[in-house]
C-alpha positions as CSV (number, residue, x, y, z in Angstrom):
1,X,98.6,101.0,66.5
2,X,96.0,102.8,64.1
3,X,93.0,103.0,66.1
4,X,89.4,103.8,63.7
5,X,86.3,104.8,65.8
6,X,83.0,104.9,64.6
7,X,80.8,107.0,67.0
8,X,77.7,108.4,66.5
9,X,78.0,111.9,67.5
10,X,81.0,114.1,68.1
11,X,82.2,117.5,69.7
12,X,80.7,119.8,69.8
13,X,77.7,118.2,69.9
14,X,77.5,117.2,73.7
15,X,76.7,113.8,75.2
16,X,78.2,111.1,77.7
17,X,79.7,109.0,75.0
18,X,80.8,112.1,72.7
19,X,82.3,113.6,75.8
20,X,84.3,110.2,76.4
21,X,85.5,109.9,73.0
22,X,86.5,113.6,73.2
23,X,89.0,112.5,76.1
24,X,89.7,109.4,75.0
25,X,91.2,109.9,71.5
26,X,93.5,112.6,72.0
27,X,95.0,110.3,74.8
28,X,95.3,107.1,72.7
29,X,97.3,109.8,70.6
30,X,99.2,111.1,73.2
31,X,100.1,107.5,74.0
32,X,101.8,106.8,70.7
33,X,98.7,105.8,68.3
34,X,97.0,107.3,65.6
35,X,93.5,107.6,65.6
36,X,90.8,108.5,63.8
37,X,86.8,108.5,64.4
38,X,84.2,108.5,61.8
39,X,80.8,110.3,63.0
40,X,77.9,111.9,61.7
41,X,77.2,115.8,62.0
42,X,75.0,116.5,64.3
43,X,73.4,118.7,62.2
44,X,70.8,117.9,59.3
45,X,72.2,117.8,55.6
46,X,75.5,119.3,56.0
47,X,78.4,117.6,53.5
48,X,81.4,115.5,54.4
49,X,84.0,117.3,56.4
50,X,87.5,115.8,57.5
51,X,89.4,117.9,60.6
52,X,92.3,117.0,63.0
53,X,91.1,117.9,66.7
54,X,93.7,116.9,69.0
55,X,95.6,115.0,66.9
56,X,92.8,113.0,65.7
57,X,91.1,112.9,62.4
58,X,87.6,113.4,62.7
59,X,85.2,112.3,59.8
60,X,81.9,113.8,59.8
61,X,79.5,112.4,57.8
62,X,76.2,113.3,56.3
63,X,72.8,112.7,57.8
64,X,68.9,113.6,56.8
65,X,67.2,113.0,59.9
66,X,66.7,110.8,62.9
67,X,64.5,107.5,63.3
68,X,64.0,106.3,66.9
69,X,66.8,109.0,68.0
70,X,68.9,107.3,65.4
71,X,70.5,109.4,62.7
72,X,69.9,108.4,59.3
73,X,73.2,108.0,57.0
74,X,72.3,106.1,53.4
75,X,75.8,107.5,52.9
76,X,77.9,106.0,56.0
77,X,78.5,102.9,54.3
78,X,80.6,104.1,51.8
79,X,82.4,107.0,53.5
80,X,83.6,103.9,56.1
81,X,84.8,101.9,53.4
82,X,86.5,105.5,52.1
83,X,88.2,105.9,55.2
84,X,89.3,102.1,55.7
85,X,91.4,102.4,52.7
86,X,93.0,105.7,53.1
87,X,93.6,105.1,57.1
88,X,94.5,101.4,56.8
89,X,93.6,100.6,60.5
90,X,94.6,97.6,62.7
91,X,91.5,97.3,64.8
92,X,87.6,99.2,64.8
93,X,86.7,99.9,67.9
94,X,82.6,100.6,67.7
95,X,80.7,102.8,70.1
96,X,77.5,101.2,70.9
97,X,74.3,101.9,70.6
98,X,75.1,102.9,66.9
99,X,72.6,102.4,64.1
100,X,75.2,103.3,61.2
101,X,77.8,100.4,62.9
102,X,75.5,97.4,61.0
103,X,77.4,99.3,58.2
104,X,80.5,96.8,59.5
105,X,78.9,93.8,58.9
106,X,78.2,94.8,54.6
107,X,82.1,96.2,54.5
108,X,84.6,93.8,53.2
109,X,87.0,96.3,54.0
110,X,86.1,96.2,57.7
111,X,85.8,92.2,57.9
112,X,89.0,92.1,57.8
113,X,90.3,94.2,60.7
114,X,89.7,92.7,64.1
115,X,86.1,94.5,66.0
116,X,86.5,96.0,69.9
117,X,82.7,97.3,71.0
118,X,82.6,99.4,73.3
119,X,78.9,98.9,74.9
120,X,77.4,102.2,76.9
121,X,74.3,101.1,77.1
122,X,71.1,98.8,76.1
123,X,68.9,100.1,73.7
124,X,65.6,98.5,75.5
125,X,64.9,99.5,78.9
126,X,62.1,98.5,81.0
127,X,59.9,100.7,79.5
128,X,60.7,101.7,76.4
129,X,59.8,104.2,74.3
130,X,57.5,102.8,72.1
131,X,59.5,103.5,68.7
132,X,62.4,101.6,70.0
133,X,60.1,98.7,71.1
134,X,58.8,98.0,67.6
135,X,62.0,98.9,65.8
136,X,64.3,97.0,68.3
137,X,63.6,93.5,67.4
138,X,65.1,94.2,63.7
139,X,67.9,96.2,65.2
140,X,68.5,93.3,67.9
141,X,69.4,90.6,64.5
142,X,72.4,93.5,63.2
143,X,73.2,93.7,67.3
144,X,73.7,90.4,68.2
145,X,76.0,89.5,64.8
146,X,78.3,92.4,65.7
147,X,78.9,91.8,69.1
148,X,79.4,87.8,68.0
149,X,81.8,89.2,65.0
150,X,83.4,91.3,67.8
151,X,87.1,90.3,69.4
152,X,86.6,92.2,72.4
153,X,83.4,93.8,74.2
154,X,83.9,96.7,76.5
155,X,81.4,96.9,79.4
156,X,81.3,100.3,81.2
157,X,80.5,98.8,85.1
158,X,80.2,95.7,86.9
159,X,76.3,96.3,87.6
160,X,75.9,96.5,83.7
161,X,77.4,93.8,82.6
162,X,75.2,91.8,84.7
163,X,71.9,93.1,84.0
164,X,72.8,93.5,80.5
165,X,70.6,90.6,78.5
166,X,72.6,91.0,75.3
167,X,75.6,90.9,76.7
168,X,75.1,87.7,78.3
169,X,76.0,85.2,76.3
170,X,79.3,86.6,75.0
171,X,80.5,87.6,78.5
172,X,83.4,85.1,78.1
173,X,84.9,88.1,75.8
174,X,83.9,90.7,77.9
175,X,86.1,93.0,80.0
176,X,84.9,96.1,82.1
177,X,86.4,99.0,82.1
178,X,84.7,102.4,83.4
179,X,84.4,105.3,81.7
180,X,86.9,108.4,82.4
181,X,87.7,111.8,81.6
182,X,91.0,113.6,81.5
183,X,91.1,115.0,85.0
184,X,93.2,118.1,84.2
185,X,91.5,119.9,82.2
186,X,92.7,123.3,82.6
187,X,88.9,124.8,82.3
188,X,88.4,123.0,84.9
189,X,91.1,124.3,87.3
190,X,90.7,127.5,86.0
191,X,86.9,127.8,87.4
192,X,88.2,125.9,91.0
193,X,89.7,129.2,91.8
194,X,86.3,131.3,91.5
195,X,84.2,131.8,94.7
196,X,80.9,131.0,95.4
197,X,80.3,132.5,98.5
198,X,77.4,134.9,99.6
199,X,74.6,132.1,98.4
200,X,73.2,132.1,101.9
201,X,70.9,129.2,102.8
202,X,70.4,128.2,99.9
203,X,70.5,125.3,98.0
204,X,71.4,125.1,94.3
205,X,71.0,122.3,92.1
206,X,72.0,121.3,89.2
207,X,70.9,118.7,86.4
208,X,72.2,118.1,83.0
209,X,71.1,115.9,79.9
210,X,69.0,115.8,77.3
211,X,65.4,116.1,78.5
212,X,63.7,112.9,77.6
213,X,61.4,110.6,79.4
214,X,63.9,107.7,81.0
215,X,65.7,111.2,82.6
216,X,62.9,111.6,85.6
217,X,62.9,115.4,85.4
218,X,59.2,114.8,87.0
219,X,60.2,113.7,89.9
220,X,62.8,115.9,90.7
221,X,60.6,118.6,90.1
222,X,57.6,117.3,92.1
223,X,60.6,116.7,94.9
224,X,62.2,120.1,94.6
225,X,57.9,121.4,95.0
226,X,57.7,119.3,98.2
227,X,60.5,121.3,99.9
228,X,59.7,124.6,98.5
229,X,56.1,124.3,100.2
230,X,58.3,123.4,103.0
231,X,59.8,126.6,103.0
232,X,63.1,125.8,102.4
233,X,65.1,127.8,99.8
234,X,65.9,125.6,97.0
235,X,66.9,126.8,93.6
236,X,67.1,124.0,90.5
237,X,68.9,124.9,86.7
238,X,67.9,122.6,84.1
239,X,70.2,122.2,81.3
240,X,69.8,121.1,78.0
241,X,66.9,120.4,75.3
242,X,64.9,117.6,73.8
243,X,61.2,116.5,72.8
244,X,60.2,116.9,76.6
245,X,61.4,121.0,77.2
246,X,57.9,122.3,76.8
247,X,56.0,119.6,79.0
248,X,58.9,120.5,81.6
249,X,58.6,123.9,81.3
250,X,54.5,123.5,81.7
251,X,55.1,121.1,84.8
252,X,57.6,124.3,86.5
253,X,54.6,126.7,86.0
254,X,52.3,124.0,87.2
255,X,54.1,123.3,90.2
256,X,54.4,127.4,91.0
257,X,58.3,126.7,90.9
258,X,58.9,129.5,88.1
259,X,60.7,131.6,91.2
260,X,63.0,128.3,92.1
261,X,63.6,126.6,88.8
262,X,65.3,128.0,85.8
263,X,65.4,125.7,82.0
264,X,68.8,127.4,80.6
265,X,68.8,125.1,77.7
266,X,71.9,123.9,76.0
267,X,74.6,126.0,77.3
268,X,77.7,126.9,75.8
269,X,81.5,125.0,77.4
270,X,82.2,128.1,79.6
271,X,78.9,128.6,81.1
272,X,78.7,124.7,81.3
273,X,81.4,124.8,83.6
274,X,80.4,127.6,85.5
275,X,77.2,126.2,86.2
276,X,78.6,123.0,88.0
277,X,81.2,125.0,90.0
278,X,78.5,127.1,91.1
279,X,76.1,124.5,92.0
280,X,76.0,122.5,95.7
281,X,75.1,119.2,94.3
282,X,74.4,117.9,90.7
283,X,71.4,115.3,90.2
284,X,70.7,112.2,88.4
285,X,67.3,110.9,88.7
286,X,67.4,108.7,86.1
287,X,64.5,106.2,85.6
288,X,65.9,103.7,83.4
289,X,69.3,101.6,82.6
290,X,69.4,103.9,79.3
291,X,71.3,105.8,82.0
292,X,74.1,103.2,82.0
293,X,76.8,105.4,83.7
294,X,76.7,109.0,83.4
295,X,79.8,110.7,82.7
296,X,77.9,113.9,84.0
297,X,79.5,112.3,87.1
298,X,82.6,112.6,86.8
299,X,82.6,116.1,85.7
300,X,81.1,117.2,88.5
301,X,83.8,115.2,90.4
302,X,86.4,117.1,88.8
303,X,85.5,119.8,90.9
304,X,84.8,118.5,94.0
305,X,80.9,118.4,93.6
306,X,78.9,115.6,94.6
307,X,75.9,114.3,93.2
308,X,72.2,112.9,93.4
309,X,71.8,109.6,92.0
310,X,69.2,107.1,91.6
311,X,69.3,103.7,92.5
312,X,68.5,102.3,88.8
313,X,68.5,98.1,89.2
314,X,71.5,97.4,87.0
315,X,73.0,101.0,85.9
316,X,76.9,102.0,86.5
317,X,75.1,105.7,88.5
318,X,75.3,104.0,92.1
319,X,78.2,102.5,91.1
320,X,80.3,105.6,90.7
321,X,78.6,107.2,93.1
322,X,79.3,105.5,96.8
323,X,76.5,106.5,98.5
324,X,77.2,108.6,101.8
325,X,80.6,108.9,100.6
326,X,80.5,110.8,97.2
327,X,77.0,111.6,97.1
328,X,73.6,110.0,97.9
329,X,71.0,107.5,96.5
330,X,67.8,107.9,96.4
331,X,65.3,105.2,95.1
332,X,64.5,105.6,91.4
333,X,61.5,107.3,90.0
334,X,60.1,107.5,94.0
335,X,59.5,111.7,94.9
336,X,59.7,110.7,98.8
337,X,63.1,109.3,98.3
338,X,64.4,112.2,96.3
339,X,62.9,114.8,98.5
340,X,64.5,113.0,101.7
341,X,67.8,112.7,100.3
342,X,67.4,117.0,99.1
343,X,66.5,117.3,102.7
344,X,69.6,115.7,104.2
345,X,71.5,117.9,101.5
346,X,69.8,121.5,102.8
347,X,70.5,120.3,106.5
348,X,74.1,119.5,105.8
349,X,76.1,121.6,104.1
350,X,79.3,120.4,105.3
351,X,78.9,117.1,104.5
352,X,78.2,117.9,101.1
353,X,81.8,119.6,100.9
354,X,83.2,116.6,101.9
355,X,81.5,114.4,99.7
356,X,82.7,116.4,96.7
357,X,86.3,116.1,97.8
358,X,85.8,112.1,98.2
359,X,84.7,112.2,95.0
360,X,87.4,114.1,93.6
361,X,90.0,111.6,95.1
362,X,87.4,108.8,93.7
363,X,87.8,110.3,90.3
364,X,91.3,111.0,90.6
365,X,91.8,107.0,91.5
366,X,89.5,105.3,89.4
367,X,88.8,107.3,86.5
368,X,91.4,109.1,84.8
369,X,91.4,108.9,81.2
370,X,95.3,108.2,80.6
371,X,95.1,105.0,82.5
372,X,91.4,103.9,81.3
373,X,93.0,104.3,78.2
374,X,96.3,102.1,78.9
375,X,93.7,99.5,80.0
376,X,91.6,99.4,76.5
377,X,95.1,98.9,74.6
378,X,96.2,96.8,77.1
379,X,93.1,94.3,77.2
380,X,91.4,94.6,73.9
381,X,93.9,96.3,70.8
382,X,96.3,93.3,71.5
């Protein structure tokens, strides 16, 4: 099977769906296919580039900036008719929310090879940012033909495929089938062996994603304020960037949390992992179902960390996590809830080792990439 993916983004630049694909493809290649993604850089104005990563040829097109987080690629058209011919592939399989995909729908070339889309997540939430509200509805018209031009739609969790309006009406093709990550990766067993001992009483947290409005950074930080003037020792790393570091950073001196609460930025794969072996329990307070699953998860699974999730109406987070059994729930966007659940984290240590090992075994049983990747071929390539 040759196997084209068009993506928006991919490593290094780091995000749920990049760090999916980065796992996925070299398994589907591993497993016999050839496969190949086209992407844009994640960087502004730099020129075509073509490199084999794992196996799989990655084509990285141009882009000259972003509208409504979307990058801009006048180019993309004609690069994926480019790599149609030379690749020859049996079947597309489109990462969505993708604003260069519409290209599909004006590609001869592609009109001919059967369409898998792999849906991570709505574009409108509940309260949208207002660029996507206006732009949306034009988007919506290019959506709704691809997914109808579509063979196959992949849903990442049951909870999404239900609360998903634009998946509605062509459920009768769609399959769900969660997102996973290749559960051996040596990094990763490496940094198991290090110890984290001598931290004392306190807790340490950990939270990772681009800082933007529908991630609730607020309210952790208002609940993480509540327990410090509690006098409990609670110690917070941020990591990443986006349009909302500097009101962040204002709400941490704000808040007098400057002692308890670090911004590290983006952070390079090493110190990545280090940070969530070192951490106690990684968070998720999510506001929105633009959080549709959060692969975040699983990594912290991978080494036996549990996590902080909100209960989101309709997102995969509460889904993965099972709540008192791999890590807890707390209602979304409500600082009571998040600071009760932090509580019950500081007063119980040991449970919060044995959550991370449940979710290691939950990982272990329901996520690993070579057999999410058997089930994509399996249920939507034939």
């Amino acid at each position: 099977m040759k196997i084209l993916h068009i993506g928006k983004y991919y490593p290094p630049f780091m995000g749920g769906i990049e760090n999916f694909m980065a796992d996925l493809l070299p398994e589907q290649s591993r497993q016999g296919h050839q496969v190949a993604a086209i992407v844009h850089h994640h960087e502004k104005h730099l020129p075509y580039l073509k490199e084999v990563i794992h196996g799989c040829a990655i084509h990285r097109v141009p882009f000259y900036g972003q509208m409504a987080y979307a990058p801009i690629s006048p180019s993309f058209g004609s690069y994926l008719n480019q790599v149609i011919c030379e690749f020859s592939p049996d079947v597309i399989h489109i990462h969505m929310p993708n604003l260069s995909a519409i290209w599909c729908l004006f590609s001869s070339q592609a009109k001919t090879i059967p369409w898998v889309v792999h849906w991570h997540a709505d574009v409108i939430g509940a309260v949208p940012d207002l660029k996507i509200k206006v732009l949306y509805p034009m988007y919506a018209c290019f959506e709704n033909r691809i997914l109808d031009r579509s063979t196959k739609v992949i849903a990442t969790s049951p909870p999404y495929l239900s609360s998903s309006l634009p998946l509605q009406k062509f459920r009768h093709k769609t399959t769900v089938i969660p997102l996973g990550i290749n559960i051996s990766a040596k990094p990763f067993q490496c940094l198991a062996t290090r110890s984290t001992k001598g931290s004392g009483t306190r807790l340490r947290l950990l939270v990772i994603g681009r800082l933007t409005y529908y991630k609730g950074h607020r309210y952790l930080l208002e609940a993480v304020a509540q327990l410090c003037a509690e006098g409990l020792n609670v110690h917070l790393d941020i990591v990443g960037g986006g349009e909302l570091e500097a009101e962040i950073k204002q709400q941490v001196l704000q808040l007098e949390l400057a002692a308890n609460v670090h911004c590290l930025g983006k952070l390079s794969d090493d110190d990545l992992h280090t940070a969530l072996h070192s951490c106690d329990l990684i968070c998720l307070p999510s506001i929105e179902r633009t959080e549709a699953f959060g692969v975040v998860l699983l990594e912290a699974a991978r080494v036996e960390k549990p996590a902080l999730v909100t209960d989101v109406s309709g997102s995969g987070m509460s889904w993965v996590v099972q709540s008192g059994v791999t890590g807890l729930v707390a209602k979304a966007g409500d600082v009571a809830s998040l600071a009760q659940q932090l509580r019950m984290a500081y007063d119980a240590r040991d449970s919060l080792h044995a959550m991370g090992k449940a979710a290691k075994q939950r990982l272990n049983e329901n996520f690993d990439i070579s057999v999410i990747s058997s089930k994509i071929t399996a249920l939507c390539y034939c």
